[in-house]
C-alpha positions in Angstrom: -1.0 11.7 -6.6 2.7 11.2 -7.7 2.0 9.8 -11.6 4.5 7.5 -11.3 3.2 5.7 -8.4 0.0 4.5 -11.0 2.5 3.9 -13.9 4.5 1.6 -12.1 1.1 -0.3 -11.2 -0.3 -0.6 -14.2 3.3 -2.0 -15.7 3.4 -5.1 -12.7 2.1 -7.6 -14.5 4.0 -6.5 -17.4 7.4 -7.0 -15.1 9.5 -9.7 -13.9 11.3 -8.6 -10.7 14.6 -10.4 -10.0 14.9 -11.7 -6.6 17.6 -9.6 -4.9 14.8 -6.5 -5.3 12.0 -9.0 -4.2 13.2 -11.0 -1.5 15.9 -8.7 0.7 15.6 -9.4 4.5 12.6 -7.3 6.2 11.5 -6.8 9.8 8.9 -8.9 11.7 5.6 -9.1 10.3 3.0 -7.2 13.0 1.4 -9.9 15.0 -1.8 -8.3 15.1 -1.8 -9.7 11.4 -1.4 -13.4 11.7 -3.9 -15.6 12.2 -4.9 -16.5 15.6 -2.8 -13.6 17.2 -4.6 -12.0 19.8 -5.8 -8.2 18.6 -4.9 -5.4 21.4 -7.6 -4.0 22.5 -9.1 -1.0 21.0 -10.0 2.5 22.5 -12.5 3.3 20.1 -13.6 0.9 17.3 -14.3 2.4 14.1 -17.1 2.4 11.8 -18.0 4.6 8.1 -21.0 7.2 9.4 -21.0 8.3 5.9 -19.9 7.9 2.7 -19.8 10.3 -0.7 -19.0 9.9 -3.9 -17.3 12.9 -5.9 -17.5 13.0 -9.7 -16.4 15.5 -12.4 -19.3 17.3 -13.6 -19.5 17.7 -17.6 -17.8 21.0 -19.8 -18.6 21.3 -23.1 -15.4 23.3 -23.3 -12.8 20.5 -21.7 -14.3 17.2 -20.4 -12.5 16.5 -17.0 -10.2 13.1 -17.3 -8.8 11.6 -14.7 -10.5 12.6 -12.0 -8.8 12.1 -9.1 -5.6 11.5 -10.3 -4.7 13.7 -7.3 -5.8 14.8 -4.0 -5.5 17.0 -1.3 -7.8 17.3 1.9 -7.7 20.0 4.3 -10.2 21.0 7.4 -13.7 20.9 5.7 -11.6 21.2 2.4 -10.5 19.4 -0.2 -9.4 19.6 -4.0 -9.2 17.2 -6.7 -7.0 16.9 -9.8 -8.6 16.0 -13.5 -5.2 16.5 -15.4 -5.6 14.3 -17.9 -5.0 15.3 -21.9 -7.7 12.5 -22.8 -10.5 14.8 -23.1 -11.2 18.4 -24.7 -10.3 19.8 -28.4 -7.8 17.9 -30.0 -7.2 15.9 -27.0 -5.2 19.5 -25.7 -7.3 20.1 -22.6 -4.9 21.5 -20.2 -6.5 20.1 -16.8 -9.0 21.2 -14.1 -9.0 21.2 -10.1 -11.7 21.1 -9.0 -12.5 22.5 -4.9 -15.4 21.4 -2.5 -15.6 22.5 0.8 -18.0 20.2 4.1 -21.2 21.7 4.6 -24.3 20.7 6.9 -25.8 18.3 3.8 -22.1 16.8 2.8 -19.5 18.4 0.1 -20.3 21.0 -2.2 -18.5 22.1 -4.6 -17.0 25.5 -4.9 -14.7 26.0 -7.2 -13.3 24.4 -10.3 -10.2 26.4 -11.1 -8.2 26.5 -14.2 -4.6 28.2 -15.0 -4.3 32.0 -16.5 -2.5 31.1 -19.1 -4.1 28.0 -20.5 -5.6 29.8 -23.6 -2.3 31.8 -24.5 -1.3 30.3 -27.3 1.6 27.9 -26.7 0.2 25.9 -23.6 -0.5 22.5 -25.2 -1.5 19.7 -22.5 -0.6 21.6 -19.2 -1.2 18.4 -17.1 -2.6 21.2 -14.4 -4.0 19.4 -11.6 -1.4 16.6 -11.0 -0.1 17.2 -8.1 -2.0 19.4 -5.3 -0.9 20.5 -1.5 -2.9 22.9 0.8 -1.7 25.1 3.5 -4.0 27.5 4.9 -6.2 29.4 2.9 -3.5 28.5 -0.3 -3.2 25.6 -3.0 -0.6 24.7 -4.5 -1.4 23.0 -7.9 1.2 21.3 -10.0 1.3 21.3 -13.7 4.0 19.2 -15.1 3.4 19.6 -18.7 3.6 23.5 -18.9 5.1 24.9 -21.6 7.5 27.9 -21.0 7.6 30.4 -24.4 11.2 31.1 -23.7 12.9 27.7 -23.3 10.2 24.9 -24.4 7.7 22.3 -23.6 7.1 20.1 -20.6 9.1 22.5 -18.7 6.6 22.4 -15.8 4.8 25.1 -13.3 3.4 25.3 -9.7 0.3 27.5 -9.8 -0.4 29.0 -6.4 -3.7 30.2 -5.4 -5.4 32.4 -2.6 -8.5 32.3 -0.9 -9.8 35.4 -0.1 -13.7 37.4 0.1 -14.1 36.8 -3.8 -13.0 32.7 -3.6 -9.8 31.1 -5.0 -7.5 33.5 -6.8 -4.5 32.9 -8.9 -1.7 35.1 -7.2 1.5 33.5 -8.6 3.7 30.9 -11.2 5.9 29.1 -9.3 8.6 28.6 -12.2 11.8 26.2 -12.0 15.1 28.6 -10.9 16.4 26.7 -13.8 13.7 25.8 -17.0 14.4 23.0 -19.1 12.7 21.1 -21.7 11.1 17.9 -20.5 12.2 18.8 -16.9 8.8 18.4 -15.9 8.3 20.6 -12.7 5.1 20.3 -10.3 5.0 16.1 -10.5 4.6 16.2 -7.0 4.0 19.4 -4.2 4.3 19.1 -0.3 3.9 22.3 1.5 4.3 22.7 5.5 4.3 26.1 6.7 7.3 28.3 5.3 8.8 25.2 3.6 7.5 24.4 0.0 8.8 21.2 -1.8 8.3 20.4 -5.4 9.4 17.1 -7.6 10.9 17.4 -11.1 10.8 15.0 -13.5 10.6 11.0 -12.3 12.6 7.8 -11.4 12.9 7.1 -14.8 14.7 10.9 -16.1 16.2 11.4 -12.7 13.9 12.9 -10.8 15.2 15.9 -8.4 13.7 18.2 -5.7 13.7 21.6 -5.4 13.2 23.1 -1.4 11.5 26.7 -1.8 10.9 29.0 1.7 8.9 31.6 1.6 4.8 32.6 2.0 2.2 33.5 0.0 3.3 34.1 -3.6 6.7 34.8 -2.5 9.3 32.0 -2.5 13.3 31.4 -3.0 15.0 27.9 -3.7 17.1 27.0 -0.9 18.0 23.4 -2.0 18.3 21.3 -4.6 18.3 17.4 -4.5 19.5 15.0 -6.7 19.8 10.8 -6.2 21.4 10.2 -9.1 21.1 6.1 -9.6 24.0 4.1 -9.2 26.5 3.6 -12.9 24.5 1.5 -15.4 21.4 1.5 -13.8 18.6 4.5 -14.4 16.7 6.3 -11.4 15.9 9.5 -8.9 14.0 10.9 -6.5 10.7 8.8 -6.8 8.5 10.5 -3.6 9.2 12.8 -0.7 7.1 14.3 2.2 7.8 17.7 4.6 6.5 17.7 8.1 8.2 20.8 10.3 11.6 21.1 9.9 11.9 17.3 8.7 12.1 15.8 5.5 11.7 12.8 4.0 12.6 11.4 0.6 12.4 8.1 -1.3 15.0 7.0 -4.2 14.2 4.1 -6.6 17.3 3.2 -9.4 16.0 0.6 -11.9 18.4 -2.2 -13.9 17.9 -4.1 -16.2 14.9 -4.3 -19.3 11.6 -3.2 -18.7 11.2 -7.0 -19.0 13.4 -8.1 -16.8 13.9 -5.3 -14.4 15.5 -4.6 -11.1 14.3 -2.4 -8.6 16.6 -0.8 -5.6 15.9 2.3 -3.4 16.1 3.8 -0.2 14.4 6.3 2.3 16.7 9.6 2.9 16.2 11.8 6.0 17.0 15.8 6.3 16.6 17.8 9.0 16.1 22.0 8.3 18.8 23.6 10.4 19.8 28.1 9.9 18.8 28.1 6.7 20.1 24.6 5.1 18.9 21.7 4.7 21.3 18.9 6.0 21.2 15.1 5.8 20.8 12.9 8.8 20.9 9.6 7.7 18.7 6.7 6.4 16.8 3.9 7.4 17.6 0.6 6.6 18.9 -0.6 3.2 16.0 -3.0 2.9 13.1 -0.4 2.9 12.1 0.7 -0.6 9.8 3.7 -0.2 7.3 4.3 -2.9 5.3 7.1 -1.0 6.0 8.3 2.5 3.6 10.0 5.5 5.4 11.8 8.3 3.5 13.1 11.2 4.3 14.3 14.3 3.4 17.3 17.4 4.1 20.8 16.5 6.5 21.0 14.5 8.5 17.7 15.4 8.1 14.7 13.0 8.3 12.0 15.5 6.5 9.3 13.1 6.8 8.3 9.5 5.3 5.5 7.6 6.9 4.0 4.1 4.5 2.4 1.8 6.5 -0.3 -0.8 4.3 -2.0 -2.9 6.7 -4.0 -4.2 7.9 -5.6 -1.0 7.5 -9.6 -1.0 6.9 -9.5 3.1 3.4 -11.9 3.0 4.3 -13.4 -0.4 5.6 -12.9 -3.7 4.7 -8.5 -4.4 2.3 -8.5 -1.8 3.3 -4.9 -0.1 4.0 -3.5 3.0 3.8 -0.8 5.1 6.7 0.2 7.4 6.2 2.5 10.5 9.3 4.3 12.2 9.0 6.3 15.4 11.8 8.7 15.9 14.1 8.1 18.5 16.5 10.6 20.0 18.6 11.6 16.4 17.9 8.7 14.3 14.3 6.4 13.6 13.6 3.1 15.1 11.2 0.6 13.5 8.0 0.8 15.4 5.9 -1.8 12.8 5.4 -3.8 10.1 2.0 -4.1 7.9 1.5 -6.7 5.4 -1.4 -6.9 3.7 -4.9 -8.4 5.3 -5.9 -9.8 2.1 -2.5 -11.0 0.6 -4.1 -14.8 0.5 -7.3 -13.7 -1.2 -6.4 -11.5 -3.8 -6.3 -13.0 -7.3 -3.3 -11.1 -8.2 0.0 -11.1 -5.9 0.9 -7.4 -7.6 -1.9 -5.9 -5.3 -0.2 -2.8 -5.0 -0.7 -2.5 -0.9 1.4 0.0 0.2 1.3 1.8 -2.8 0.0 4.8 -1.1 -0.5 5.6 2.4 -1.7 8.5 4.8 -0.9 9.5 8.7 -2.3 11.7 10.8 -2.6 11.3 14.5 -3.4 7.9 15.4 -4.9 6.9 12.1 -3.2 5.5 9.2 -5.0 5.0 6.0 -3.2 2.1 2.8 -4.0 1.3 -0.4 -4.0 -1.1 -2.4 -5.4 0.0 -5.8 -4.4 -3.4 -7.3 -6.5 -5.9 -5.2 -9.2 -8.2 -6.7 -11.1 -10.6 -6.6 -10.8 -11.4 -10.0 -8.8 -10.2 -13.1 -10.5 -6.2 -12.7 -7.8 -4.4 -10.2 -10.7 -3.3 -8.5 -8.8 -1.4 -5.5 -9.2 -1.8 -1.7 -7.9 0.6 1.1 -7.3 -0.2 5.0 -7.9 2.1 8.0 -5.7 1.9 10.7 -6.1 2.9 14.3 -3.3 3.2 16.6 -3.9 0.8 20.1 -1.4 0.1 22.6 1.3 0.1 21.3 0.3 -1.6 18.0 -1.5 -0.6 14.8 -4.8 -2.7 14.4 -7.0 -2.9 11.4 -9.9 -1.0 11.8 -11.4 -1.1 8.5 -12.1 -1.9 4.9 -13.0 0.5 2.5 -14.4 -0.6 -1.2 -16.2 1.7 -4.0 -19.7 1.5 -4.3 -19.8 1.6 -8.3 -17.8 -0.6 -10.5 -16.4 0.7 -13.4 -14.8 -2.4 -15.2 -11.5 -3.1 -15.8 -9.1 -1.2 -13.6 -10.9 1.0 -11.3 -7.7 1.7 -9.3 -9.4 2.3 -5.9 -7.1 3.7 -3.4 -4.6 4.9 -6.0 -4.2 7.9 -3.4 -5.3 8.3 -0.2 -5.8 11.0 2.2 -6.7 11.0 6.1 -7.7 14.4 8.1 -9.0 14.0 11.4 -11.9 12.0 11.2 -12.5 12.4 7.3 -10.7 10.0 4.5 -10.5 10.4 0.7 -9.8 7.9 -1.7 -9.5 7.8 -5.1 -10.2 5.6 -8.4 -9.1 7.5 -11.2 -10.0 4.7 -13.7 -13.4 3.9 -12.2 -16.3 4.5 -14.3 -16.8 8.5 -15.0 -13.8 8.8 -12.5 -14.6 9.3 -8.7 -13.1 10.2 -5.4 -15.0 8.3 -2.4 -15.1 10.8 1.2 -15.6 8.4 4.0 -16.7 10.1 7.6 -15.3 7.9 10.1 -16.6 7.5 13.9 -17.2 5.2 17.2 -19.4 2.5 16.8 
C-alpha cells in the first residue's frame, strides 16, 4: 500500500478542506446508484465461496507490525508487508514480507522473507515490506527507510527476489541512480513485464518516479518524473500504476495549514514509445487521483479507474470512483461510482475510493473509513461489469473487530476470481482473502 494513502485518512477528521478542492464540477453520478434506478441485469451474480483470514505469526526476534500495510496478489500467490518499526529491539525492527501461496485446504504460508543486510550494522528501521509488486516468479519489495553507508539514512531500496527450486531468493538492491538522505526510495513499486516503476519520497517532500527497464536483477533508469506543485503551495507525485506500454500517474499539491488545507491534483498519462517515455495528456481538471488501476488486453491499457476519496460527489468527502475507457488517442469517461453507503455512514470522511482494484470485469473499492459508529471500521465494494454499466455486486466486512480504527480495505487487491483486503490496524493486524463465485 502507498503510506500516504493511510496518512492522509487518518489526518481527515483532523482537516478542514476549503471548498474549491471539495466541491469542483464532477460527471454524472452512475444511475445504477440512485434509488429506484433500475439495476442492468447481471451475467453472473456474485457471492463469497470462502473467506480467510491472514495474520502475522509471532518472532521472538522482530514482532511483525503492520501487517498488511501492503499487498500484492498474484495467480495462487500473494505477499504481505509488516513494515512497521513498532515492534522488535528498541523499536528497530526492520520489516518482514511475509509469502503464501493457494493450496487444496486454502493459503499456506511459505515464506517470510527478510532483507541481507538488515543486521549489518547501520540499517536502523528499513521500513522493508511497504510497498510490494509481483511479476512472474519475482517480488519486488520496497524499503523506504534504508539506510545507504555512503550517503545516509532514509535513502530508500527496492529488494528484488527470485523464485527458484530452493524458494525465494534475494538476487539484487535496486538502489536510487541518485542516493539522497530522506529521499525515501521504494514508497510505492509497479512492475509490468520489462517496465519497473518505483515512487520516491511523497506529496508532502515532492514525491518523484523513477522508470527502470530491464529483467531479472538487471535494470537501467530510463525516466525520471517530477510534478513539482504549483509556487506557494507544497506537493508531487502521490500514486502511479503501469499496464503495457501505458502509464498512469496521479499528482496532489496541498495549500494552506494542515488546518485549513487545500487539496488540488490531477491524473497524468504517458505512453512508452522507442525507448522514451512521452506524455499524452490528461484527464479532466476535476479528477483528483489518489490511487489508480489500469487494465486492459495484451498489452493495451484500454481501461483505468481513479479512486479520490476526497471527492464531495454524494455529499460532503464522500468519495468516488471514476472509470475511463480509452478511446482512440485520448480517455473518455465511461462511469461514475459514489459510494453505496454515503447516507449511512457516521462519518462523511469514509474514505471510499481511497483504494481500488481492476482486473477484467471486476473492480474492487475501499473504503477503510466507513462506520457505523465512531471506530473507522472499513468496508470494501465488489464490482462486476454488466451491460454497459458497473453494478454492485457485493459488500465485504471483517469478521473480527479490533476497536478503534481497523482500517478495513486500506488496500485492496483483485486476481481473477480471488480478492485481498486489508486492515492493518485491526486487532493483531489481518489481511481477509475472499474466493468469489456464481451464486
Amino acid at each position: 500500500m502507498n503510506t500516504f494513502r493511510m496518512t492522509l485518512l487518518r489526518a481527515v477528521p483532523s482537516l478542514v478542506l476549503l471548498a474549491a478542492a471539495c466541491t469542483a464540477p464532477t460527471p454524472p453520478v452512475t444511475p445504477s446508484l440512485q434509488t429506484g434506478d433500475p439495476q442492468p441485469p447481471l451475467p453472473q451474480p456474485l457471492r463469497v465461496l470462502s473467506e480467510e483470514r491472514l495474520g502475522a505469526k509471532p518472532d521472538p526476534r522482530y514482532p511483525p507490525a503492520d501487517f498488511g500495510k501492503a499487498i500484492a496478489l498474484g495467480d495462487g500467490i500473494l505477499a504481505v508487508g509488516a513494515p512497521s518499526i513498532s515492534g522488535g529491539p528498541d523499536f528497530s525492527a526492520p520489516g518482514s514480507v511475509y509469502v503464501y501461496r493457494r493450496g487444496a485446504d486454502g493459503w499456506v504460508e511459505e515464506a517470510q522473507l527478510t532483507a541481507s543486510d538488515q543486521d549489518d550494522g547501520f540499517q536502523y528501521a528499513q521500513g522493508f515490506g511497504a510497498a510490494l509488486a509481483f511479476h512472474d516468479n519475482f517480488l519486488f519489495v520496497g524499503a523506504p527507510s534504508a539506510d545507504n553507508p555512503q550517503v545516509g539514512d532514509n535513502t530508500g531500496a527496492v529488494y528484488i527476489f527470485e523464485y527458484g527450486p530452493d524458494g525465494w531468493d534475494e538476487i539484487a538492491i535496486l538502489n536510487s541512480p541518485e542516493p539522497a538522505v530522506d529521499a525515501e526510495f521504494g514508497t510505492h513499486l509497479e512492475v509490468y513485464g520489462e517496465h519497473l516503476g518505483v515512487l520516491e519520497g511523497n506529496p508532502y517532500q515532492e514525491g518523484r518516479l523513477r522508470l527502470f527497464q530491464g529483467q531479472g536483477s538487471d535494470w537501467h533508469q530510463t525516466a525520471l518524473i517530477e510534478a513539482p506543485a504549483f509556487e506557494g503551495e507544497r506537493g508531487g507525485i502521490a500514486t502511479f500504476d503501469l499496464y503495457g506500454d501505458t502509464l498512469a500517474l496521479g499528482t496532489l499539491s496541498f495549500q494552506g495549514s494542515e488546518a485549513m488545507t487545500s487539496i488540488s491534483g490531477k491524473v497524468l498519462l504517458y505512453r512508452f514509445d522507442s525507448g522514451t517515455w512521452i506524455a499524452t495528456g490528461g484527464l479532466p481538471p476535476d479528477v483528483i487521483g489518489f490511487q489508480l488501476a489500469l487494465d486492459g488486453r495484451g498489452r493495451t491499457a484500454d481501461r483505468l479507474a481513479v479512486a479520490s476519496q476526497l471527492s464531495s460527489l454524494n455529499g460532503f468527502m464522500s468519495g468516488a470512483v471514476y472509470i475511463f475507457d480509452r478511446s482512440g488517442d485520448g480517455w473518455r469517461l465511461e462511469e461514475t461510482l459514489g459510494s453505496p453507503d454515503a447516507g449511512s455512514s457516521f462519518y462523511w470522511g469514509s474514505g471510499y475510493g481511497g483504494t481500488v482494484a481492476l482486473h477484467g470485469d471486476l473492480l474492487l473499492a475501499g473504503g477503510p473509513g466507513y462506520s457505523e459508529d465512531t471506530n473507522w471500521d472499513g468496508v470494501a465494494y465488489l464490482y462486476q461489469f454488466s451491460d454497459g454499466r458497473w453494478v454492485d455486486q457485493l459488500r465485504l466486512n471483517h469478521s473480527e473487530d479490533g476497536g478503534f480504527g481497523d482500517f478495513f480495505g486500506s488496500d485492496v487487491e483483485v486476481f481473477e476470481d480471488t480478492l485481498l483486503v486489508s486492515a492493518p490496524n485491526e486487532f493483531g493486524d489481518a489481511v481477509y482473502v475472499f474466493e468469489v463465485g456464481a451464486r
